[in-house]
C-alpha positions as CSV (number, residue, x, y, z in Angstrom):
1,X,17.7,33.2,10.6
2,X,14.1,32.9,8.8
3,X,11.0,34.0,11.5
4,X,8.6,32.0,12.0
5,X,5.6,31.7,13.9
6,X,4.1,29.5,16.4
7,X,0.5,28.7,17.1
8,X,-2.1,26.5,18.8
9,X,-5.6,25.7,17.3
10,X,-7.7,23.0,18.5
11,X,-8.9,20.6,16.1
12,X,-12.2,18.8,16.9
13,X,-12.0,15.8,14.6
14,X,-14.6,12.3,13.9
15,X,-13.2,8.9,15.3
16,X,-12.3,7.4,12.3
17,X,-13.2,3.6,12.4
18,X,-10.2,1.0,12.4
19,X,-9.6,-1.1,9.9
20,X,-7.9,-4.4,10.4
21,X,-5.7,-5.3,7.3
22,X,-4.8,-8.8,6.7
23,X,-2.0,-7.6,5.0
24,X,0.7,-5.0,4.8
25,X,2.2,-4.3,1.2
26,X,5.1,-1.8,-0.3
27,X,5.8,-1.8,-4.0
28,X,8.4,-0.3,-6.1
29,X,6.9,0.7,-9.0
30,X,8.9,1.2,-12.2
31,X,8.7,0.8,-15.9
32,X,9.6,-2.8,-16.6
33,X,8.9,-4.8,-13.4
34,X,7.6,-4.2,-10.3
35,X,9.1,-5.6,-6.9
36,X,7.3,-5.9,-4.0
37,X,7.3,-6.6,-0.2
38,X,4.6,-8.6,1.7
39,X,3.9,-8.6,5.2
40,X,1.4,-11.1,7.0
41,X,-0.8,-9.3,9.6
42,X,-0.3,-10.8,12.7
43,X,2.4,-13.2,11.9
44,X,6.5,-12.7,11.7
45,X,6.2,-13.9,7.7
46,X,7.2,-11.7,5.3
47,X,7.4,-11.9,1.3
48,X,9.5,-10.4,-1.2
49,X,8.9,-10.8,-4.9
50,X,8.7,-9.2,-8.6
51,X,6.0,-9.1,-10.9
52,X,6.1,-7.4,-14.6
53,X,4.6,-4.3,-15.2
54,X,2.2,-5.3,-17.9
55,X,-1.9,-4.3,-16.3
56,X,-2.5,-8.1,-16.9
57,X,0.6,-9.5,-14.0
58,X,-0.7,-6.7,-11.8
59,X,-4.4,-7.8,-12.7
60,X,-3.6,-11.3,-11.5
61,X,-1.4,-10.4,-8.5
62,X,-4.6,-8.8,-7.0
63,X,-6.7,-11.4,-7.6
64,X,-4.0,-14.2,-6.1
65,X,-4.5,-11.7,-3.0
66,X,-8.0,-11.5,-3.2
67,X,-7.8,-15.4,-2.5
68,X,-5.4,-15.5,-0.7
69,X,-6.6,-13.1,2.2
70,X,-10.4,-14.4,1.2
71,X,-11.2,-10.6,0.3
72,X,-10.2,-8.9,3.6
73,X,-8.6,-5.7,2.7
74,X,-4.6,-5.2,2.3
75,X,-2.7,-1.7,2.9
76,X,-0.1,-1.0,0.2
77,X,1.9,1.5,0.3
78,X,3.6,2.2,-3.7
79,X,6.9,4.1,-4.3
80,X,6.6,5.6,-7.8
81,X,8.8,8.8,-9.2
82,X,5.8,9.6,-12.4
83,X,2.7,8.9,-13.4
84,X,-1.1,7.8,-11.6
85,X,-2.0,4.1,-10.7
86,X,-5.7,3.8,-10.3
87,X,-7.6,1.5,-8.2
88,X,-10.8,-0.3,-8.3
């Protein structure tokens, strides 16, 4: 059996402000295409669908979500195994 040690520190922490998504996103992001998941704030609708890897489809996709949710902000949450993705 490994020892190990148990303690208790308090943590003062800021109220971090809440952010309300109009969106809730999960990608699989791999070399040729990537699939996603889409799920409406507030709603019961949910999306599934693939779009290629190239920067351009991604480029696009963001901007069709831009529109879509008139510029409110979306959570995504991206399942990759390599590499960095970079957002602006």
């Amino acid at each position: 059996m490994y020892p190990f040690i148990l303690f208790s520190q308090e943590i003062e922490m800021a109220p971090q402000e809440r952010v309300e998504y109009a969106a809730l996103i999960g990608i699989d992001w791999a070399d040729k295409k990537h699939d996603f998941c889409l799920g409406v704030v507030g709603t019961d609708k949910t999306e599934a669908g693939v779009m290629a890897s190239r920067p351009e489809a991604v480029d696009a996709w963001v901007n069709q979500l831009r529109k879509r949710f008139q510029g409110r902000k979306v959570a995504i949450c991206l399942e990759q195994s390599k590499g960095a993705l970079q957002a602006s």
